[in-house]
Structure formats: C-alpha cells, structure tokens
C-alpha positions as a printed Julia matrix, in Angstrom:
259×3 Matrix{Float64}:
  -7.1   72.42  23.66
  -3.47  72.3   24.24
  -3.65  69.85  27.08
  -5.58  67.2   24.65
  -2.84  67.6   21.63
  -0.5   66.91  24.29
  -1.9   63.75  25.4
  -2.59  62.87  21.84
   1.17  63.51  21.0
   2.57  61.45  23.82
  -0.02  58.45  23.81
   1.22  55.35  22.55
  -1.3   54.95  19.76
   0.2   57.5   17.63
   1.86  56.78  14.37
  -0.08  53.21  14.83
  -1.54  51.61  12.17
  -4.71  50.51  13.16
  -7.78  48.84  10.88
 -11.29  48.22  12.36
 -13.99  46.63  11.09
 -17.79  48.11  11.84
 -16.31  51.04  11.11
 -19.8   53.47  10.15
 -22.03  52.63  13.41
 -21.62  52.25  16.92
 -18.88  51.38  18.74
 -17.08  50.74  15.43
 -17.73  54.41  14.92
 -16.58  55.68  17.64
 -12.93  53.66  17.68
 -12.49  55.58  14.32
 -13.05  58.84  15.89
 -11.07  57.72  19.1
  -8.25  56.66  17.64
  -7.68  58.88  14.31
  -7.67  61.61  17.9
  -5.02  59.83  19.33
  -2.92  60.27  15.58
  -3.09  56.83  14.84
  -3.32  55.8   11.11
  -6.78  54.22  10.85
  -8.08  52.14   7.98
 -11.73  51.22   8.19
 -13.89  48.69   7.09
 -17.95  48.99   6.21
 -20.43  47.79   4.05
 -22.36  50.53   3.16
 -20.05  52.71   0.69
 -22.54  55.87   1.45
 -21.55  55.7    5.3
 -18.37  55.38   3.84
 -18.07  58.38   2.31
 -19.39  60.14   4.91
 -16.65  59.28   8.04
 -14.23  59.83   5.47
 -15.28  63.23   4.9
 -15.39  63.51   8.86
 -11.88  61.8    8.71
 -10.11  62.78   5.66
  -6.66  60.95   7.04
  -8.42  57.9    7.61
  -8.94  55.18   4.91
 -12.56  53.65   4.17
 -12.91  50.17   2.82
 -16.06  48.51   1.4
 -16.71  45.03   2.48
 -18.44  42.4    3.9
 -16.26  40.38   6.17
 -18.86  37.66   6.9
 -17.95  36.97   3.13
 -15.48  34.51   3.02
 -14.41  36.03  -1.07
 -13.87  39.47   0.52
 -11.77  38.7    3.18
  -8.58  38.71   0.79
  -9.24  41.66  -1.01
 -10.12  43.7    2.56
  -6.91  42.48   3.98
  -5.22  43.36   0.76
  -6.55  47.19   0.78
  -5.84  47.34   4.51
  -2.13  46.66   4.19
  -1.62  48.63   0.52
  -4.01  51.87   2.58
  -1.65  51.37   5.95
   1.83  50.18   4.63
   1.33  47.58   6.79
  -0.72  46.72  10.35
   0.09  47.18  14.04
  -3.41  46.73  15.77
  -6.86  45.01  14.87
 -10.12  45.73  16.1
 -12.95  43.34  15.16
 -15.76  45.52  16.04
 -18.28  44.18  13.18
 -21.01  42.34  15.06
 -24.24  40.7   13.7
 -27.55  39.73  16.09
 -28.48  37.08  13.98
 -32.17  37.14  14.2
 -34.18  40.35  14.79
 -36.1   40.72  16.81
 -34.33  38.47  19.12
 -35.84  34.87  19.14
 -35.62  31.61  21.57
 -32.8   29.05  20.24
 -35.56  26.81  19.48
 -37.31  29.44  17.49
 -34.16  30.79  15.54
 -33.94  29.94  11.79
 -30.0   28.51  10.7
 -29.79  30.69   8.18
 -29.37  33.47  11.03
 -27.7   31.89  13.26
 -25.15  30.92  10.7
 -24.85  34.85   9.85
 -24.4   35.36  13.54
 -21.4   33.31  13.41
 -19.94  34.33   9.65
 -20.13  37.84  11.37
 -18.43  37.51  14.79
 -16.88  34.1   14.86
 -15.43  33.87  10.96
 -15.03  36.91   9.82
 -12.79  37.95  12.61
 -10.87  34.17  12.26
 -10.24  34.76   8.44
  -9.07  38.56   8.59
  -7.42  37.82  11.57
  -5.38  35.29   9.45
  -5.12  36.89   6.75
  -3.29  39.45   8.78
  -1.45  37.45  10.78
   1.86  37.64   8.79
   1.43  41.75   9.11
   1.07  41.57  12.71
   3.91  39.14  13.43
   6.08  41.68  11.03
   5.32  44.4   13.18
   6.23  42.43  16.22
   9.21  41.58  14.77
  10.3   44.72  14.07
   9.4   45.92  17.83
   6.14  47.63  16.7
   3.01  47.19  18.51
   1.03  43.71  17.42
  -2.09  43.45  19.39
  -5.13  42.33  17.79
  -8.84  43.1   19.84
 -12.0   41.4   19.75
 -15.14  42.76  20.75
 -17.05  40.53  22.81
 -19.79  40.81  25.23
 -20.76  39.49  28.93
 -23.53  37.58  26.29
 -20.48  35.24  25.81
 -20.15  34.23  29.32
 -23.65  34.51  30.87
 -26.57  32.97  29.25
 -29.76  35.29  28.37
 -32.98  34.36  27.04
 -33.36  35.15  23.41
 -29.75  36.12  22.87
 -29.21  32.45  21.88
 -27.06  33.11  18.53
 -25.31  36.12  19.97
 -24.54  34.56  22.32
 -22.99  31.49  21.42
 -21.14  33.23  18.84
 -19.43  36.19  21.49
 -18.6   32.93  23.12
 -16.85  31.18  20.63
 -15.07  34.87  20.01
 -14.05  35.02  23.25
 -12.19  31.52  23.64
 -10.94  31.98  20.28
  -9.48  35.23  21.12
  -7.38  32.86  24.19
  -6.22  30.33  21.92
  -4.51  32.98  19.86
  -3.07  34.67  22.51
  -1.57  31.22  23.76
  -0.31  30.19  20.41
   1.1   33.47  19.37
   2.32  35.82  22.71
   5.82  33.95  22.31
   5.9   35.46  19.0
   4.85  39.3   20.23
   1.24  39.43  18.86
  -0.99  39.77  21.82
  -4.7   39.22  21.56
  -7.54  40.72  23.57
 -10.96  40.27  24.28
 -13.45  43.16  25.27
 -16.7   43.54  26.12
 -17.51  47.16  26.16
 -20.67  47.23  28.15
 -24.26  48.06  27.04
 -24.29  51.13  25.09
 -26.35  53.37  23.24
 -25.92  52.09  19.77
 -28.24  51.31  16.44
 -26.96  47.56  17.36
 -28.54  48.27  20.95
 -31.63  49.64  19.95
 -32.15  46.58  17.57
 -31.94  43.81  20.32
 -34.01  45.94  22.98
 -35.73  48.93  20.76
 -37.27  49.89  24.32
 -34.23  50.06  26.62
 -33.38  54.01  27.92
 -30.7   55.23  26.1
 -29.98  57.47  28.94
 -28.66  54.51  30.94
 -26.27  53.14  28.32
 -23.13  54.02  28.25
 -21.77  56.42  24.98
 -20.3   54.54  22.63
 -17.2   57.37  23.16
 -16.53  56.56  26.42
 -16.35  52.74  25.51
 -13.91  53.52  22.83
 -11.51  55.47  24.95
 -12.02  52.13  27.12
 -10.6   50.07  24.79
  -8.13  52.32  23.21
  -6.4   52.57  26.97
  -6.97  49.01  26.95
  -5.03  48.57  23.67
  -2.3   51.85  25.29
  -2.05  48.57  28.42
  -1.07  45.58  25.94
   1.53  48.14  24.34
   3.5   48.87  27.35
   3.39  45.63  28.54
   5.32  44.21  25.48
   8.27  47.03  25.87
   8.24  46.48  29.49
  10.95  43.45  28.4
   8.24  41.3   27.96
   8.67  40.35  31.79
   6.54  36.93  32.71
   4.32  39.07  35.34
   3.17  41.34  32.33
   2.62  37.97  30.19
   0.61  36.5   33.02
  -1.42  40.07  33.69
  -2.8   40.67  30.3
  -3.3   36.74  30.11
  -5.44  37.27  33.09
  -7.21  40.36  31.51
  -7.57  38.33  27.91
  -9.65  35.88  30.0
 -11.78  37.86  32.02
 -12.44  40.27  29.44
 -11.58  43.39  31.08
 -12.24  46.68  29.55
C-alpha cells in the first residue's frame, strides 16, 4: 500500500486537472478511476445522470457532468461546468465514442442518420469541446502547466474492416484531426495525442462483436494506465526545455498512435 501512494505522490498527474468525456462506461470509466488514483483533479462528463451519481459516489473528489457532447447546444455549457468544477484545465481526454449503427452494417447498408451520429460523437464533439477549451489549455501552457489534450482513436482509423464503415471513417478523421492540432498549436505548448487503446473488454466491445471472448481483451484498467503513462510521456517532454528531439518524438508517437 505504501509503495502505490508513493508512486501516486510523485507521478506527474497529480494536482492535474483533468476532464474526460465517456466518463460512466468503459475505457472512459476506467481513466476516471486511473487518474483520480494518480491525485489528479478529474471532472467527468456522461449522459446518463444515474451513472452519474453512481462514480461520484465511488469518487466523491471527482466532479460529474451531464451532457451530450454530440450536441452541438451542450458543448458550451459542458465546457463551462468543466472549468467553474476544475478552476481551470490541464489535460483532455475525449474518450466518448459512438458505433453508429448497431449491429454493425456494410457502408452501403448504413442509414445517414447513424453515420452522422458516428461523426457528431467522435469527430465533432471532440472538435467543439476541444475548442471550446482551447483558451484553458493554452492558459495552462502559458503558465508552465501541463496542456496536452488526448483522443481516443482506434487501429479502425487506419485499417479498413468490413462493417466498421462509420467507425471507421470517423476514428479516421479523429486521428488526422488530432495531427493538425498538434501542428498548429505545439509552438504554443498544447500538445495533442492520439490513442488507440487496443480491443478491450467493454459494453462498447460487446456491442460491435456481442460474441468475441472477453477473456482475450484487454481490461479496460490496464488500457487506462496505458494512456495515463502516455499522457505522464507528453508532460516530461514539454519541461525537458521543449528540446526539438522531444518535439519530433511525440510528433512521431501523435502519428502512429502509440499507446
């Protein structure tokens, strides 16, 4: 017990205010847990307000937030809660992640009204709170505070599988999006990232491929300590004097999306 307070005291995450979207399920889930363990201060974001409730209870020093952010009318008030709940932001996770059609279907077969909620999900949604945030972030940076915004992507983004058409496509546009942002904005100390975690045993999982073996996904824990040393990486990188090898490392990583 001692030896994990003492990680969790030293590790670069704590005292970090962190928000995450997807925050009740999955992956989303488990960055909560992960990183309210590593003493960051975590604001989350759901839709359900019952689910809510409940990881608050589990996390009474985190912050829940009810909202949509494939709304475009709730992206304002979220970011609004987020910064009055933090006192500001140092990292974003866009972890909130939509199929579009379920079961999965063929492109041809897909109806627009899903694959346009595949892409207000995880193409929009993380755009508009993303730049909503933006003057947050660049704050932080400013200031010398961690700025490092993460999108969850997927190796759906770069390979191309049958029936995971609007997924897909969307992950993709995530991903490159996610490289244009760290272009445009690494100069000014806000570093962007793009992830994909790996299959893993989550309600999001069991939706796309209801008869996969759980028992060969990976935990939805062990992705989110991926991610959180991934997030630990972009951090020292900035306060090693922001030296051109680090730049061009994590550049490298953005692209590849290394976990």
């Amino acid at each position: 017990m001692n030896n994990v307070h003492n990680i969790a005291s030293h590790d670069p995450l704590r005292g970090l205010r962190v928000a995450i979207t997807g925050g009740t399920s999955g992956l989303g889930l488990a960055l909560v847990r992960e990183m309210a363990r590593r003493g960051a201060h975590v604001a989350f974001v759901a839709r359900n307000r019952e689910r809510i409730a409940n990881v608050a209870l589990e996390h009474p020093a985190t912050h829940g937030i009810a909202g949509d952010v494939a709304r475009k009318e709730e992206i304002h008030p979220i970011a609004m809660q987020i910064l009055g709940r933090l006192g500001g932001l140092d990292v974003l996770v866009n972890s909130a992640s939509s199929l579009g059609p379920t079961p999965l279907a063929l492109l041809g077969d897909t109806e627009c009204e899903d694959f346009e909620q595949a892409l207000a999900t995880n193409v929009l949604g993380p755009f508009r709170l993303t730049k909503a945030l933006l003057g947050a972030l660049t704050a932080s940076a400013r200031k010398g505070r961690a700025a490092v915004v993460l999108n969850v992507s997927s190796d759906a983004a770069i390979n191309a599988y049958p029936g995971w058409g609007a997924y897909g496509a969307s992950k993709a546009a995530l991903h490159h999006m996610s490289r244009i942002w760290h272009e445009e904005l690494v100069s000014e100390g806000v570093r962007f990232l793009s992830a994909d975690p790996g299959d893993m045993d989550t309600p999001l999982h069991a939706l796309a491929v209801p008869d996969a073996d759980p028992t060969t996904l990976k935990r939805p824990a062990v992705a989110a300590a991926e991610l959180a040393d991934l997030i630990n990486a972009a951090i020292a990188q900035r306060t090693s004097a922001d030296a051109p090898s680090a730049h061009a490392t994590l550049a490298r990583n953005v692209e590849a999306g290394i976990t």
